[in-house]
C-alpha positions in Angstrom: 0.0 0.0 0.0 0.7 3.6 -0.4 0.8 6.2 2.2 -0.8 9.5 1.4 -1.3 11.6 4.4 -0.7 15.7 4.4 1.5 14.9 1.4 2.0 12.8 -1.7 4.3 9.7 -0.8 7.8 10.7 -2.3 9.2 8.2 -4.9 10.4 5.7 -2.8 14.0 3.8 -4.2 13.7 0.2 -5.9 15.9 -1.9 -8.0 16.2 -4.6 -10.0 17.6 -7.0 -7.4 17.9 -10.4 -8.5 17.3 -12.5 -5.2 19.2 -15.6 -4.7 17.5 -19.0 -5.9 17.5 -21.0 -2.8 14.5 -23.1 -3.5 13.6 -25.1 -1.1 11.0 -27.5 -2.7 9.9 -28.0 -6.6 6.8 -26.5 -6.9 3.5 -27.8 -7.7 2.9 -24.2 -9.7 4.2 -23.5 -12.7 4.3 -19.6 -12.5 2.7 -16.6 -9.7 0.3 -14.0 -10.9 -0.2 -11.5 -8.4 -2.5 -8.5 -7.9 -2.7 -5.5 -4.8 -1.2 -2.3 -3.4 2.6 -1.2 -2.9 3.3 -4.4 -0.4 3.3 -7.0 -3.6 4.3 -4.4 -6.3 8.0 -6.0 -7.9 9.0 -2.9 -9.4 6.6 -1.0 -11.4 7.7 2.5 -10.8 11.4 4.1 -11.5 13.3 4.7 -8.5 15.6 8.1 -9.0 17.3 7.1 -6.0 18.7 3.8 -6.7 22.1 4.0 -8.8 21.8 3.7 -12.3 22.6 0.0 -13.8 26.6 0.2 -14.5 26.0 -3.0 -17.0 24.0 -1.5 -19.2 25.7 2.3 -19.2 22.0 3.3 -18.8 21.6 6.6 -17.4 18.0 5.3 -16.3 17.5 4.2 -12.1 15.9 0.4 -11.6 13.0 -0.1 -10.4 11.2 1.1 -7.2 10.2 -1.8 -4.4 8.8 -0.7 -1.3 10.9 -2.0 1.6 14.2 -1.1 2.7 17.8 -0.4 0.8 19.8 -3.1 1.0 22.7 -1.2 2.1 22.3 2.7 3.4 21.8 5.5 1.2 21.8 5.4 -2.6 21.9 1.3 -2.6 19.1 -0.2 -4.2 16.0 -1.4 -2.5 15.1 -5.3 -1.6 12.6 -7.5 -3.0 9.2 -8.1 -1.2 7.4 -11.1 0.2 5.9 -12.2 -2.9 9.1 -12.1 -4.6 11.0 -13.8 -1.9 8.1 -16.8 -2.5 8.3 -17.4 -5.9 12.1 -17.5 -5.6 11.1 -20.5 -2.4 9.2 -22.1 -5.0 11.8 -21.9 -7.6 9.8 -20.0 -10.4 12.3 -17.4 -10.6 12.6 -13.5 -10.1 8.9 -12.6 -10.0 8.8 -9.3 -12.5 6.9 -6.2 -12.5 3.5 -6.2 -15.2 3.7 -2.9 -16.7 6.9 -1.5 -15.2 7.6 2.4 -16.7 11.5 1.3 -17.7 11.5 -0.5 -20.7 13.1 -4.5 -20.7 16.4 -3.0 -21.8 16.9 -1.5 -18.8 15.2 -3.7 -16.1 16.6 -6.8 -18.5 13.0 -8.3 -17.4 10.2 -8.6 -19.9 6.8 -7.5 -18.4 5.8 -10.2 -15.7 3.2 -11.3 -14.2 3.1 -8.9 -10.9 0.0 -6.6 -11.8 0.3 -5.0 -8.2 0.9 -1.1 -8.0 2.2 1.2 -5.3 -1.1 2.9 -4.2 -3.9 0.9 -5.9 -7.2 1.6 -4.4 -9.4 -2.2 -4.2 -11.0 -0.7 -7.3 -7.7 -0.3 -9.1 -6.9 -4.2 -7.9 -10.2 -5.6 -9.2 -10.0 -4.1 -12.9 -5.9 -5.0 -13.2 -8.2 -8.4 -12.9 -11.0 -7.7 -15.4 -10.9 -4.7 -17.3 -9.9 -3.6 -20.3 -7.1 -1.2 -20.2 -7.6 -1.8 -16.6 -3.6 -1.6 -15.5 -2.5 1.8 -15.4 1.3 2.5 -13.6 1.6 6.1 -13.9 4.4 8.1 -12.9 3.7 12.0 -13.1 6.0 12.3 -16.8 5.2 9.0 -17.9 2.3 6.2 -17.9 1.8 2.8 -18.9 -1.2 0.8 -19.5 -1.9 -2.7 -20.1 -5.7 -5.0 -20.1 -6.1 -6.3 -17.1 -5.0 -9.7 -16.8 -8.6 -11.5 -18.0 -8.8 -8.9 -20.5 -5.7 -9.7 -21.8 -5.6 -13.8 -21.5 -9.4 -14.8 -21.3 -8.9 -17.4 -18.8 -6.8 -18.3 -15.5 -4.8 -21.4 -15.4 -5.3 -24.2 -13.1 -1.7 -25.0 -12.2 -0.9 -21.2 -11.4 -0.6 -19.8 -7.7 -2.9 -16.4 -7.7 -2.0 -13.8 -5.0 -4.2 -10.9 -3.9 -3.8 -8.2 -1.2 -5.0 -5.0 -0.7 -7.6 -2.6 1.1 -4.7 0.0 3.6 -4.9 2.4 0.5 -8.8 2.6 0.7 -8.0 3.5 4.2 -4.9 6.0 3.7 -6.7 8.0 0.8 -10.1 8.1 2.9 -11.8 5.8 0.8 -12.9 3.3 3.8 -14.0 5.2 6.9 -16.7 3.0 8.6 -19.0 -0.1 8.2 -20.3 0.8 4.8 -17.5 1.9 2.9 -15.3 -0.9 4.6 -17.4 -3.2 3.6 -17.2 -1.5 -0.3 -13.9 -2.1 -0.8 -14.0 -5.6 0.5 -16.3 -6.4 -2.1 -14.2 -5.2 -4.9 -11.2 -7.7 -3.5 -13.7 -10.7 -3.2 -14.8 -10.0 -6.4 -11.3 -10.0 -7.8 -11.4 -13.5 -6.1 -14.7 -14.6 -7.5 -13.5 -13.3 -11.8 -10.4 -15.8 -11.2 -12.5 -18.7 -9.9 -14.9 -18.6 -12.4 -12.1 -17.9 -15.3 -10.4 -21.3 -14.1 -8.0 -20.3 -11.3 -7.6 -23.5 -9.1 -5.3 -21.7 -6.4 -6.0 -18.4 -4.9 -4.1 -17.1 -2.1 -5.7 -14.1 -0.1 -4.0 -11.6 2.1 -6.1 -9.9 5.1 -5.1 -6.6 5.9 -2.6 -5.6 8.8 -3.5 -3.4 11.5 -2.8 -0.1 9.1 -3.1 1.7 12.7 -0.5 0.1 14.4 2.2 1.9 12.0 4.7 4.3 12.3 2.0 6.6 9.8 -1.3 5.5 12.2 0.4 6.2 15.1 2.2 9.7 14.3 -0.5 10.7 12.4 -2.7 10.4 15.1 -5.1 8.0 12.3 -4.6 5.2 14.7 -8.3 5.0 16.6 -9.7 5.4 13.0 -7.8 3.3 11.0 -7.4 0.3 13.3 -11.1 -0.4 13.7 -11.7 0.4 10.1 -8.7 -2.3 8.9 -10.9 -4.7 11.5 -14.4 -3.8 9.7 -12.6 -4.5 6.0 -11.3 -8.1 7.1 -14.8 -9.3 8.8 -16.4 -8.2 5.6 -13.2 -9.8 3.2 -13.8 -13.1 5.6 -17.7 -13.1 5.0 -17.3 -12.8 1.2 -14.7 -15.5 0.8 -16.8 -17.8 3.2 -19.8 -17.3 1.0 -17.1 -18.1 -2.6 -16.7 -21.3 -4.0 -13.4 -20.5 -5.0 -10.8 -22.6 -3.2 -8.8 -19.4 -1.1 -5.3 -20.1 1.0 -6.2 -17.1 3.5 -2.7 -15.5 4.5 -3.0 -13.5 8.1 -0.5 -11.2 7.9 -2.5 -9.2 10.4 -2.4 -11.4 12.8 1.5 -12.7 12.2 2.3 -9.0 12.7 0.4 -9.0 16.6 2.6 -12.1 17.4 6.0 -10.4 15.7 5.3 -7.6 18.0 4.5 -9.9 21.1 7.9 -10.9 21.3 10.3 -9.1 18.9 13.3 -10.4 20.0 12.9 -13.9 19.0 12.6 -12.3 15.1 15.9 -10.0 15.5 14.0 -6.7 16.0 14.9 -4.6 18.9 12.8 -5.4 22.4 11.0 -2.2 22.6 7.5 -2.9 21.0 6.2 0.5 21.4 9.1 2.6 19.3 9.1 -1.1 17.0 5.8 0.3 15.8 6.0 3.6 16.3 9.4 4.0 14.3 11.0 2.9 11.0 14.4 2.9 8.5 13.9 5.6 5.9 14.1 9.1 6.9 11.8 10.4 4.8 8.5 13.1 5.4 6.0 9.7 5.4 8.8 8.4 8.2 9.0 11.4 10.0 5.4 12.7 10.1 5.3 13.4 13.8 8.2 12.4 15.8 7.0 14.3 18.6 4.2 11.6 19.0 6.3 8.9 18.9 6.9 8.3 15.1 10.1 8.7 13.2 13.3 7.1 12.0 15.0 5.0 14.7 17.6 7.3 16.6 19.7 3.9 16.9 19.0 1.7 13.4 17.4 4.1 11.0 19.3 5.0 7.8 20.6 8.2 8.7 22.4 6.7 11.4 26.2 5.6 12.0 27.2 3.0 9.4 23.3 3.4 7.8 21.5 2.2 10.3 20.9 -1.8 10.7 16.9 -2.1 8.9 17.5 -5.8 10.2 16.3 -4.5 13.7 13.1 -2.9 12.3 10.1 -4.0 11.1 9.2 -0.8 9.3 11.0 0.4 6.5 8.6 4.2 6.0 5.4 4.7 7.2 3.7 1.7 5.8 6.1 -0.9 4.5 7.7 -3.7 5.8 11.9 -4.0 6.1 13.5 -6.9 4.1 13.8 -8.7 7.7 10.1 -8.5 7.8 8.7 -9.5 4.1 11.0 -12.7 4.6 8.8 -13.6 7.5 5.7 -12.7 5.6 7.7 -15.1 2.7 8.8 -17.5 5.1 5.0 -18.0 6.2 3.5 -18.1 3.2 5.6 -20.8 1.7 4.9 -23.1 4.7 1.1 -22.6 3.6 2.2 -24.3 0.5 4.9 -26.9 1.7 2.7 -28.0 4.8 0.3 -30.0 2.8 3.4 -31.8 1.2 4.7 -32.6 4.2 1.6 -34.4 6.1 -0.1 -35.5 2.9 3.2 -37.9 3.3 1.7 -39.3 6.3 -0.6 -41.9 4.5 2.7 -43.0 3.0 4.7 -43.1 6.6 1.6 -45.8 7.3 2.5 -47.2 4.1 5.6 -47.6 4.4 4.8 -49.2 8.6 2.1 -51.6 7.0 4.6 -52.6 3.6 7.3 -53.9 6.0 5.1 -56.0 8.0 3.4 -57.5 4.7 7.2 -57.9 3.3 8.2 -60.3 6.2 5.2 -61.9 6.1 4.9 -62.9 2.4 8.6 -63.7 2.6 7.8 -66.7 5.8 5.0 -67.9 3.6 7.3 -68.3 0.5 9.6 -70.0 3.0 7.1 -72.7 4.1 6.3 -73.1 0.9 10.1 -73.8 -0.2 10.7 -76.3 2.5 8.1 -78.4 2.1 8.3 -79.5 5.4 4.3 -79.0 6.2 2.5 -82.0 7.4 -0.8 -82.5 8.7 -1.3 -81.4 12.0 1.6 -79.6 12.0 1.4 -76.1 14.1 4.7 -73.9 13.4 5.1 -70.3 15.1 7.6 -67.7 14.1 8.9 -64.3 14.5 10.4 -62.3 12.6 12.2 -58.4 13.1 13.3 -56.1 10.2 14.8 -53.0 9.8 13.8 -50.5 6.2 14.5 -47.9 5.1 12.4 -46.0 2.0 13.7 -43.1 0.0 10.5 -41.4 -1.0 10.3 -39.5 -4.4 7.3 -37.1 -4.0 6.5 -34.7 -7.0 7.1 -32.0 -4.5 9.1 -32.8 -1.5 11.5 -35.7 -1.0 11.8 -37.4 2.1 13.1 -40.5 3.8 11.2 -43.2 5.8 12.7 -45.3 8.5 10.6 -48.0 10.1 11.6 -51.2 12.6 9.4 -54.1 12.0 8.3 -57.2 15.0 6.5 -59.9 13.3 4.8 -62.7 15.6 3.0 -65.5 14.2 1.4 -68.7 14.1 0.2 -71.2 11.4 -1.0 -74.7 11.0 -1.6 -77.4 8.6 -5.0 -78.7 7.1 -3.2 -80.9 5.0 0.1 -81.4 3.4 -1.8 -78.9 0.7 -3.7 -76.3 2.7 -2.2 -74.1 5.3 -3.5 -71.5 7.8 -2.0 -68.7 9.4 -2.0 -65.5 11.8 0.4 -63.1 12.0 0.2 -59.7 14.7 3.1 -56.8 13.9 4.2 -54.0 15.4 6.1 -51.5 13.8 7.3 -48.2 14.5 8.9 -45.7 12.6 9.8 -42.2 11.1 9.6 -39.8 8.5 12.4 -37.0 7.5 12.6 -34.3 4.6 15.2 -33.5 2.3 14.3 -29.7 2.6 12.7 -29.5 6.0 13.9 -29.9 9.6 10.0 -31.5 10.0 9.7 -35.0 11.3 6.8 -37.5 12.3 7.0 -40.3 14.2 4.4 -43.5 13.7 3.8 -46.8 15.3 1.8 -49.4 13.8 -0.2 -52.5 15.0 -1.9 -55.2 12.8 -3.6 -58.2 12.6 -3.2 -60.3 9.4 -4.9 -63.6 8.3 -3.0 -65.6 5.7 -3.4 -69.2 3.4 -1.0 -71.1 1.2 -2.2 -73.6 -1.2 -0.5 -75.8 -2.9 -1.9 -78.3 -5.8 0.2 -79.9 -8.4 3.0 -77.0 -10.0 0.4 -74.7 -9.0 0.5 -73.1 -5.5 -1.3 -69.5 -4.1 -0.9 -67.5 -1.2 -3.3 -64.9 0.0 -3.4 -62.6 2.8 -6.2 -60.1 4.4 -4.3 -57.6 7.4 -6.0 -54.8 9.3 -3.7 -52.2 11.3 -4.5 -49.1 13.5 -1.5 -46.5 13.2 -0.6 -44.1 16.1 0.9 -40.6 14.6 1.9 -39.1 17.7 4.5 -37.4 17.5 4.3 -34.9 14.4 6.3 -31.5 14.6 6.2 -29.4 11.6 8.8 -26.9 11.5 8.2 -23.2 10.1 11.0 -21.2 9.1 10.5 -17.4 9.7 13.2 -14.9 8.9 15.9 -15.8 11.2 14.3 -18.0 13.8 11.7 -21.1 13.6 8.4 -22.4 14.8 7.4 -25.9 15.7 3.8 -26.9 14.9 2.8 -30.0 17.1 -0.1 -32.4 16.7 -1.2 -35.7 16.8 -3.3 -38.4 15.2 -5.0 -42.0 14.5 -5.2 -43.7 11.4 -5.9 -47.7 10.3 -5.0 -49.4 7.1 -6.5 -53.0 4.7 -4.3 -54.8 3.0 -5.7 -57.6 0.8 -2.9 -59.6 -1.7 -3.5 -62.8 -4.0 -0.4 -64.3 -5.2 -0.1 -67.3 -7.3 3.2 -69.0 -8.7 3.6 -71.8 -11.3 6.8 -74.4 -10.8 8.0 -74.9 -14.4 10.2 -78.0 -13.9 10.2 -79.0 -10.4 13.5 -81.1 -9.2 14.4 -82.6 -5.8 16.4 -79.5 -4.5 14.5 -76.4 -6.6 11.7 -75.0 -8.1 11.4 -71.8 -10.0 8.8 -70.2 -12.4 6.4 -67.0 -13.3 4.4 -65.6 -10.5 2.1 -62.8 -10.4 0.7 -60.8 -7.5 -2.5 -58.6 -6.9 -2.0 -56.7 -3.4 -4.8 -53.8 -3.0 -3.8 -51.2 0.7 -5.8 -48.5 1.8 -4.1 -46.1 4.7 -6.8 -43.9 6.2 -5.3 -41.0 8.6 -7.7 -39.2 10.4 -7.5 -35.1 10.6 -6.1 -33.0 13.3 -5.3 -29.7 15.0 -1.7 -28.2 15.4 -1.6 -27.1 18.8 0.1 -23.5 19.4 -3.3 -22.2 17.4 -1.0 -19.3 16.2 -1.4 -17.8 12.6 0.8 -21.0 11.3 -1.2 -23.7 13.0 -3.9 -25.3 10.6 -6.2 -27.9 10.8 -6.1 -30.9 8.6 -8.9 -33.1 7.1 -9.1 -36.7 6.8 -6.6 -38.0 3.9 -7.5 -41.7 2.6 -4.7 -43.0 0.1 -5.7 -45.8 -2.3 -2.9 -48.2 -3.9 -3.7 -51.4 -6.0 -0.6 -52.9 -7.7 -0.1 -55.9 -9.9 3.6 -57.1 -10.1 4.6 -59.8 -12.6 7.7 -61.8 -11.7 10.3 -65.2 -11.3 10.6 -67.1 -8.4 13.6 -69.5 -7.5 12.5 -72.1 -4.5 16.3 -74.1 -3.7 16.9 -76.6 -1.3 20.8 -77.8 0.3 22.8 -79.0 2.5 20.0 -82.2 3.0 17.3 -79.6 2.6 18.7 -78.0 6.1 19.2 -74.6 4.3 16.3 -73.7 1.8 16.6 -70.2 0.1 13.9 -68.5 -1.5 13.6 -65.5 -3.9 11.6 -63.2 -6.4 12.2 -60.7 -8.8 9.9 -58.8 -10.6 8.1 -55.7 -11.6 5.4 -53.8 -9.8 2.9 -51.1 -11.9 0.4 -48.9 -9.8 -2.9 -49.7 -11.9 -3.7 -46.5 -10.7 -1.4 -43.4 -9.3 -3.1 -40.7 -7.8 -1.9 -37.0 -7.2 -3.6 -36.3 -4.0 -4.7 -32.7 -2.6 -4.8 -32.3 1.0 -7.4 -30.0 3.0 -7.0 -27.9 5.3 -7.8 -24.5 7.2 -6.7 -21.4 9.2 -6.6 -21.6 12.7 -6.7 -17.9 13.5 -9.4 -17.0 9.5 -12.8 -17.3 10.2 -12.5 -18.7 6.4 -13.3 -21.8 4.3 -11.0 -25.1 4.3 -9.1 -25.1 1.0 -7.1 -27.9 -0.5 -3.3 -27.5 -2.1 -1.8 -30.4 -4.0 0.0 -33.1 -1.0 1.7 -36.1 -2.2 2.1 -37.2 -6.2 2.0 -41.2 -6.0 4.0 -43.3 -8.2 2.4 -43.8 -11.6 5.4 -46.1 -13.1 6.7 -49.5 -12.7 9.4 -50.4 -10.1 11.6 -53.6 -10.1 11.9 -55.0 -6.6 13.9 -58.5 -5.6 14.0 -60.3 -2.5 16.2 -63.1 -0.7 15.4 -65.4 1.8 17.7 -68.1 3.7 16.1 -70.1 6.5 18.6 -72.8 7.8 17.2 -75.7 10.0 19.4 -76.5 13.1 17.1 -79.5 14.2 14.3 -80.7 11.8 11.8 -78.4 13.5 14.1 -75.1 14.2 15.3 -72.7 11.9 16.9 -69.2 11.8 16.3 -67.5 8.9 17.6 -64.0 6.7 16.2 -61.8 4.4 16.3 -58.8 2.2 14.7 -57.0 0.0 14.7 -53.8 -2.0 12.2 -51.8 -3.8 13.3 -49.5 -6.7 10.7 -47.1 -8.5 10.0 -43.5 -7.9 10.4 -44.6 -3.9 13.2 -47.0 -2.9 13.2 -49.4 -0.2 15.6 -51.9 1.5 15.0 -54.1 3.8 16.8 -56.4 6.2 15.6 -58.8 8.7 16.4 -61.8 10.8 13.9 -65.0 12.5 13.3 -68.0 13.6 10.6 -70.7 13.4 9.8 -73.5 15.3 7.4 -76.4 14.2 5.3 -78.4 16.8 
């Protein structure tokens, strides 16, 4: 937003600053479009300030940001919160729309950033609809462009849509009470409503901050209007998004500013709250409006001071706008919006990968009673069986790693020397870890599985039905901001079916071996139920149920040998698993601290290929009724697994 008090805001300096690509995640949007006031504008304006750009010999200034210089007086001027996202998402410098300095100079072609320093809600909505409906104008020189519907029809499903505005209705008199409060509210949510019904899949929404609570409110004396005002334009913002169908990501910036201020120190900024707010960087007229009153540059970190100040230690850069220190924070919480559905829409898979290991073991004792051909009837044989794994998982999105250990228990028994029976219980426990994250969730799993082997000729089948409940109690999801970092804590139930069919023919069988084609059918279903995050601060969100759905068919070879006078029996399989059907699933969530809608953002991107997977089993009978046994196994497809485990068996 702008600031226009007793006078016009002075050109304030920006720059083409090309911020440093430290993506942190690949993003599940292909570009930002954004719209709003001076706190998202990229660089539409010139700034005269900034020094001209030595590359080009161009005796032109870059372009005008609002926040801080990035180094004292005559430096040029940092990139905003919006930027500093799209950079987190790796799309790249996030460019100006209509900028007054042509390519040449910037050495950006227009972008996609439609916001302008000092748009009105009115100016927002038609740089969304109208035609002609962009207009950056700088006193000498204007530029106009359609606005963005106008110009491309439609909005794009896979692109992340940003709006803020509303403090310039306030500064320019525009929203006073109730009524007009509520007017330019409606001109934001209509915004909202044009990109919904044009297509637009992904729309995140700003509130507006306390425009009161700033170095202008408070030393121009604004404050007890423009505080309840900026209150009246939010409740009416909230009550038109609620009543949208368009699927909104609500950003609080309002209320991430209250808890900044509640303890300033933790962020960097200096421990006085009361000059925090009351002061800022720049020593300009919309910085110094009433110093007497409290306002003004910062006699110890504002620009004018020894060495230029430090704007690290200030949330304010003028008036209005935030420091660099403080739109990272803004960018910082922003992007965990968008990462924290990646992160527990992997929690399905933690199950997964809990409910996989226990199967694993469990298939690989029935291949090995099937190998030794040591059933008889009558016979009862118990077992157990523990495992360590380990699964690299390759999410569209966010890479992690899951670690589980695996205590298999069971019992079967012998119809006949062709039918067997079985139970097996598991307990597993395990973890999951992120590339690009210092999140991690802890699970333990219990389950119950019902098994048969049948054997008939060459021909034999196994089959298997197992129900778990899994325990997620332990999830803390970290949230970067600026230089420190939040922990979001929750917890959470969840249960999982596994059905598999497996059948295997013996082309030649021999004394001592068997091998042949097998094929396998094995259908899972992990249901995790939804939670709360507990601080209930403007990070903390609530997330819906997730159910994840995975029916596989793997066509393979099995090897059955037999030595040493059948005391040591080794099985194995190789083969090739497809997903019959890979899903991308959303996850859904809401605001703790909006009065808005739940909204869903894209969570974990399931394997759609084929993976090869092997295993090796050696059991090796120290009487005729004991054995020890080894395995492993591996997994190799968009996830990777390995496995290894040791057990015993005893037959009765």
């Amino acid at each position: 937003m702008s600031i226009r008090i007793s006078a016009s805001l002075k050109p304030l300096a920006a720059a083409l600053l090309l911020a440093s690509a430290c993506t942190q995640a690949q993003s599940p949007f292909d570009q930002i479009v954004a719209f709003g006031d001076s706190l998202t504008d990229s660089g539409q304006f010139p700034d005269s300030a900034s020094p001209a750009n030595p590359a080009l010999g161009s005796p032109f200034s870059w372009e005008l940001r609002f926040t801080n210089r990035t180094d004292g007086t005559g430096s040029i001027t940092d990139t905003v919160a919006i930027q500093r996202l799209s950079q987190q998402l790796g799309l790249g410098y996030l460019a100006a729309s209509t900028p007054i300095l042509p390519s040449p100079v910037t050495g950006w072609p227009d972008g996609t950033n439609y916001a302008v320093g000092g748009y009105r809600t009115d100016q927002i909505l038609a740089s969304i609809t109208d035609t002609n409906g962009s207009t950056v104008d700088a006193g000498i020189v204007s530029r106009t462009r359609d606005g963005y519907l106008a110009e491309f029809g439609q909005a794009q499903a896979n692109t992340l849509y940003y709006i803020n505005g509303g403090g310039n209705d306030i500064l320019q008199g525009f929203a006073t009470n109730a009524t007009t409060a509520k007017n330019s509210a409606d001109n934001l949510s209509a915004g909202v409503d044009a990109l919904h019904a044009a297509g637009a899949k992904y729309i995140m929404v700003s509130n507006l901050p306390d425009v009161g609570n700033t170095p202008a409110g408070i030393g121009s004396g604004a404050q007890p209007l423009w505080t309840p005002v900026s209150a009246l334009f939010n409740d009416a913002l909230y009550a038109n998004l609620r009543a949208s169908s368009a699927n909104v990501i609500g950003v609080d910036g309002r209320g991430l500013l209250t808890e900044i201020l509640l303890d300033p120190t933790a962020f960097g900024f200096i421990a006085d709250t009361t000059l925090l707010a009351a002061s800022c960087y720049d020593g300009s007229d919309d910085c110094n409006t009433a110093i007497s009153a409290g306002s003004g540059e910062n006699p110890l970190y504002g620009i004018n001071q020894l060495g230029n100040g430090d704007p690290t230690k200030l949330i304010f850069n003028d008036g209005v706008h935030p420091t660099a220190a403080a739109q990272q924070i803004i960018a910082d919480y922003m992007f965990s919006l968008i990462q924290a559905p990646q992160e527990v829409g992997m929690l399905p898979v933690l199950g997964a990968s809990l409910v996989d290991a226990s199967q694993t073991q469990l298939r690989q004792q029935m291949q090995s009673t099937l190998a030794s051909k040591r059933a008889s009837e009558g016979q009862w044989q118990i077992f157990a069986r523990g495992s360590a794994v380990d699964t690299g998982i390759r999410n569209n999105y966010l890479d992690a790693d899951a670690k589980s250990n695996v205590a298999l228990l069971g019992i079967q028994y012998s119809v006949n020397d062709a039918l067997n029976l079985g139970l097996g219980f598991a307990n597993d426990s395990g973890d999951l870890s992120f590339d690009d994250s210092a999140s991690s969730y802890d699970a333990s799993s219990q389950s119950i599985t019902l098994f048969t082997g049948y054997t008939t000729g060459a021909h034999w089948f196994n089959a298997s039905i197992g129900y778990g409940e899994q325990d997620y109690s332990d999830l803390n999801r970290v949230v970067p901001l600026g230089i420190t970092a939040r922990t979001e804590t929750g917890e959470t139930n969840g249960d999982s079916l596994t059905l598999a069919v497996e059948y295997g023919y013996s082309i030649s069988p021999h004394s001592n071996w068997d091998y042949g084609p097998k094929i396998e059918l094995v259908h899972r279903e992990i249901n995790v139920d939804g939670y709360d995050e507990a601080s209930g601060l403007t990070t903390s969100l609530r997330f819906d149920d997730q159910k994840h759905t995975s029916t596989s068919a793997d066509v393979g070879f099995f090897v059955h040998w037999r030595a040493a006078g059948d005391a040591l029996v080794v099985t194995s399989e190789w083969g090739i698993r497809s997903q019959l059907k890979g899903e991308d699933y959303s996850v859904t969530m809401a605001s703790q601290t909006l009065d808005l809608n739940a909204y869903e953002l894209p969570g974990y991107s399931q394997d759609k290929g084929q993976s090869w997977h092997g295993n090796v089993t050696a059991s090796y009978f120290l009487t005729a009724n004991a054995a020890i046994t080894a395995s492993w196994a591996s997994e190799n497809g968009d996830n990777k697994a390995d496995l290894l485990g040791l057990g015993v068996s005893y037959s009765f």
